[in-house]
N, C-alpha and C positions, 0 to 999 in steps of 0.2 A: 833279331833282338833277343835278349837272355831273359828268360821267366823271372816275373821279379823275385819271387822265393828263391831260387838259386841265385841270383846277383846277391840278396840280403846275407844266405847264409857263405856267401864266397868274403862279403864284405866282413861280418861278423869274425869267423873264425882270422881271417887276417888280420883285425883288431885286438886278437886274440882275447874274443870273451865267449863267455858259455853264454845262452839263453836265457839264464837266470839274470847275469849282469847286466847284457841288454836290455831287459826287463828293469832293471831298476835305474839304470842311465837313464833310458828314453821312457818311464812312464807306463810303458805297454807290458800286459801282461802276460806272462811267459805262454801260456795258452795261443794267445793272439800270433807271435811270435812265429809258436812250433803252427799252428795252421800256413800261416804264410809260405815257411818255407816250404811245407812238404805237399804247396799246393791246394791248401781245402777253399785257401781264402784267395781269390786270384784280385779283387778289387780294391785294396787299403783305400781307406779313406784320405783324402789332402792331408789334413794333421796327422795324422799315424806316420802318413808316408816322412811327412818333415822332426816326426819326435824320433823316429826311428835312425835318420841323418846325422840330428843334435847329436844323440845318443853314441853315435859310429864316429862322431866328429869328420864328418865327410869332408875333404874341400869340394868348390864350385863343381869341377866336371864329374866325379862320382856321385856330387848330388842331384844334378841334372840327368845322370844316367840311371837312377833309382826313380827320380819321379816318371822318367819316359816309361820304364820298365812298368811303374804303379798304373802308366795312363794317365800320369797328371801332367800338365805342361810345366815345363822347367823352368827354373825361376832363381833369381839368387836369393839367398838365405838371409833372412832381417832379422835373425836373431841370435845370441853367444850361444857357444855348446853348454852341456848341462853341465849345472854342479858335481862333484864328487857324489855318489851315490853311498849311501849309510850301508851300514851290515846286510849281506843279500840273505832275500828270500822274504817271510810275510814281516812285517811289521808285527811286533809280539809288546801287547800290554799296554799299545799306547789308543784303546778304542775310542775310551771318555775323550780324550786328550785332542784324537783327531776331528773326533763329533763336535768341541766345543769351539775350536778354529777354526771349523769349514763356514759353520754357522754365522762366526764373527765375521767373517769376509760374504759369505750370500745375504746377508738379511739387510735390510736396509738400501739394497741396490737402486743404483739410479733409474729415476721415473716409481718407484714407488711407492712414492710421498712422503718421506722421510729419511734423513739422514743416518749413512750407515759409517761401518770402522771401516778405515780405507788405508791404514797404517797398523801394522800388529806387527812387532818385535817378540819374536820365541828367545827368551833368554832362560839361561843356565851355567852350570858347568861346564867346561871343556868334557868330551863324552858322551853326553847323559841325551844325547840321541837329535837334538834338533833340526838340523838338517835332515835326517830320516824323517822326519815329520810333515816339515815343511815336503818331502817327496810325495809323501804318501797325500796330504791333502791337496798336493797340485794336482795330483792324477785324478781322485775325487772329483776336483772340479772342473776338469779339463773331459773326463768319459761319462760322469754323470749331469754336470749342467753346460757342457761346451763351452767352456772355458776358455781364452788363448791362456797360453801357457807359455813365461818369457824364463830366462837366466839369463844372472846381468855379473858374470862374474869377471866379463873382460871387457867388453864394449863400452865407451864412452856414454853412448846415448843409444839404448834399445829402440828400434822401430817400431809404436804401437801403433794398433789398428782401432781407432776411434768406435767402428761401428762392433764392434763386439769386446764383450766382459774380458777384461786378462788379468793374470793374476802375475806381477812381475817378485819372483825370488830371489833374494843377494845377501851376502855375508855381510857388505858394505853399508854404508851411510847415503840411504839414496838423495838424492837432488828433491827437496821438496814442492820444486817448480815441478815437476812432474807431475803430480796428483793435481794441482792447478789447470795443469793443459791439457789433463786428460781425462776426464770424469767420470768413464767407464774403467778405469785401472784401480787395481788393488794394490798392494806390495806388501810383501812379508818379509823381514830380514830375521834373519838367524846370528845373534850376536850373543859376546859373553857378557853385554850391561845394555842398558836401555842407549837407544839415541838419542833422544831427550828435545825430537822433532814437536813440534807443536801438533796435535791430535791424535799421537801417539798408543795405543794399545797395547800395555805389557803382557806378555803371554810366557810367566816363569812355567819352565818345564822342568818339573821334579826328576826325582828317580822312581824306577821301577816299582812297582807291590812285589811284597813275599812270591806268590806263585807265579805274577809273570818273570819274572828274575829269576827264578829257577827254570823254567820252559825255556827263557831264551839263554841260562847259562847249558843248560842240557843240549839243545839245538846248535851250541858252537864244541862240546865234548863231543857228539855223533859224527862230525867233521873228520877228530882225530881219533875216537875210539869208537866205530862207527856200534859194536855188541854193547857198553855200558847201557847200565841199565840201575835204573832208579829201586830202590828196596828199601826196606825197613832195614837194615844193618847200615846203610850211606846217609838216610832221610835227615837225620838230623845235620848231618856235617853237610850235607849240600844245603840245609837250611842255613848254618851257622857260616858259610864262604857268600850267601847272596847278602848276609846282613857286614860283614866283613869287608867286602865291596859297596855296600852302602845301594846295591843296586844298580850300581852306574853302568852301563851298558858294555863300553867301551873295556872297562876293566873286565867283565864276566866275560867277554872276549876272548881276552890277552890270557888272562888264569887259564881257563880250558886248554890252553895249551901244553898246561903245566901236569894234565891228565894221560899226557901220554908217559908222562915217569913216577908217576905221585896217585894213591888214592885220594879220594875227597877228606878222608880224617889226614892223613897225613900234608897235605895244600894246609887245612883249616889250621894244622897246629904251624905250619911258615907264616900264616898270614897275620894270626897273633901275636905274633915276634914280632913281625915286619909288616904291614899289609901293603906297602910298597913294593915290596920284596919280589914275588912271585906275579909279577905284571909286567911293566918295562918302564924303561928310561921314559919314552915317549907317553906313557900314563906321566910320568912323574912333570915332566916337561911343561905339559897339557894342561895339569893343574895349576901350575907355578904363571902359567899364561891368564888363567882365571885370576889367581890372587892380586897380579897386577893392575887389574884395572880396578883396585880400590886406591882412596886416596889413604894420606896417611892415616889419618883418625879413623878409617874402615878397619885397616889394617893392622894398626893396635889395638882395636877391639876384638879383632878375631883370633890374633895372640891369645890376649887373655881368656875369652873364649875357650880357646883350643886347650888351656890351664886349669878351665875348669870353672872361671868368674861365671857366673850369672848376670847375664847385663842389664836385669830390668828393664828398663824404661829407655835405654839408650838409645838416640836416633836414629842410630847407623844402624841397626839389627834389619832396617828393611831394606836395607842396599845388601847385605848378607845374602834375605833370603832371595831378594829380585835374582842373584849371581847365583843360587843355588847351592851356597855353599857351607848355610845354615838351614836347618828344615826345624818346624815348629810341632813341636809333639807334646799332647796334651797340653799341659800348663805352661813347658818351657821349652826354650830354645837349644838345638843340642849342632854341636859342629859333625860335619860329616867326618866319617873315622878318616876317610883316605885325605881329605883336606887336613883334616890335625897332625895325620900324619905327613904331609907335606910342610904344614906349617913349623911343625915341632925337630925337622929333620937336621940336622947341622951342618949349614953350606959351606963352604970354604970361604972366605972377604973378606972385608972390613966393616960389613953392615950384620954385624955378629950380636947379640948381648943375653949371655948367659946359654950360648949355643940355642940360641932362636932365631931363625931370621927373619929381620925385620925388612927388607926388601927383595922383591922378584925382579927377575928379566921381563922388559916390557918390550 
């Protein structure tokens, strides 16, 4: 029979992923990983062994020959492979953000004496990191409180295990019968609006701070210009590209890539012209997918918005910021630059008026 460390890393590189990516598929941490393969770790734990599977998208017989390899008896798999995994490597800037969601989901657990959140919707942006979140707190819960740990990104009906906490994650509208029949189960969805389920949890995730926006815009430039380096001649123009992206994770991405032909002054002076411009279709796309799930009355409000109106008192400005695609600073409400700039961009149709458009692709 084959060490499991060499099956893992025969299965890995066939999957054609680094360590890193494994690591952020399946949850485990690249540490974990690199032990396994090179033998430090001969015993994986039952769940490692099966996040490690998810993570490899194994079929039945590779993942029967991984658990024989770990020593565990094989078994078929009761749960969907994992989500898309967010930008690899650590999680940057999101600490408060994951400390306040782990929290909402352990506290209050059944047999406690009282009633905890058993529904929490991460909404935002298209971007702006929520599924990374929701990764980073499943792990949290799954290596620090023993968590099961589900994804429901294909399976009709996830397999839960009544006698222990799990925490089930999905981009979708889960089946509310579920938390009825199962009162150890959590769920977190990652969506662009609320689901508007009865006991529902809104969990709006902003954009980045100044300095973490900069660390993780710099951490996707080291990628392409591994010697850049941060100084007092760049410090302002790399300040002036994270406020220009608004923060948004996805976009400080895409830009970094625009550093392998562009210094940071010269990005900052395309961005201001354009702040579309120097990203991708697929930024643009993304947001235009955000704008969509407003209704009309959202929707001309964040025109005008995007114009420059103050909306006071307006109803809608908390469906804005729920979608994150208004943020509240100081006294008033300001549109994110890359959303005005999407709103304000001239589409080609018949849903045109005065070169604004007033409807998205849904």
């Amino acid at each position: 029979m084959r060490e499991f460390g060499e099956l893992l890393r025969t299965h890995r590189i066939g999957a054609g992923l680094t360590q890193q990516q494994l690591a952020d598929f399946a949850m485990v941490s690249v540490r974990a990983i690199r032990d396994l393969e090179c033998g430090r770790t001969r015993s994986p734990r039952a769940e490692t062994v099966r996040l490690l599977a998810d993570g490899l998208r194994l079929d039945e017989e590779s993942r029967a020959d991984l658990q024989q390899a770990g020593g565990r008896a094989a078994g078929r798999s009761t749960v969907a492979p994992p989500a898309p995994a967010g930008p690899g490597g650590l999680i940057v800037g999101r600490e408060a953000e994951a400390a306040a969601l782990a929290a909402a989901l352990t506290e209050g657990r059944p047999g406690a004496g009282h009633t905890g959140q058993r529904l929490v919707t991460v909404t935002g942006v298209s971007g702006v990191g929520k599924t990374r979140l929701a990764l980073e707190v499943a792990g949290e819960l799954h290596f620090r409180h023993g968590w099961s740990v589900l994804w429901h990104p294909s399976q009709p009906v996830p397999s839960i295990n009544d006698e222990q906490d799990t925490v089930l994650v999905t981009d979708r509208r889960p089946d509310p019968c579920l938390l009825e029949a199962h009162p150890r189960l959590r769920i977190v969805v990652t969506a662009l609006a609320p689901t508007e389920l009865p006991g529902e949890l809104v969990f709006p995730l902003g954009a980045l701070a100044d300095d973490a926006a900069v660390r993780l815009l710099l951490t996707h430039v080291h990628r392409v210009r591994p010697a850049f380096r941060p100084e007092p001649a760049n410090q302002a123009a790399l300040m002036g590209l994270v406020h220009e992206l608004d923060g948004l994770p996805s976009a400080l991405e895409f830009a970094a890539g625009w550093f392998m032909v562009y210094s940071p002054q010269h990005l900052l002076e395309r961005l201001r012209s354009n702040p579309l411009d120097p990203t991708s279709a697929h930024l643009r796309d993304s947001l235009r997918r955000s704008l969509s799930t407003l209704d009309v009355d959202g929707r001309e409000l964040l025109v005008r918005m995007a114009e420059g109106e103050d909306p006071v008192h307006s109803p809608y400005v908390r469906d804005l910021c729920v979608r994150g695609l208004v943020r509240h600073t100081g006294s008033r409400y300001e549109v994110l630059n890359l959303v005005r700039a999407a709103v304000l961009e001239p589409v080609a149709g018949p849903h045109l008026a005065g070169g604004v458009a007033l409807t998205w692709p849904v």
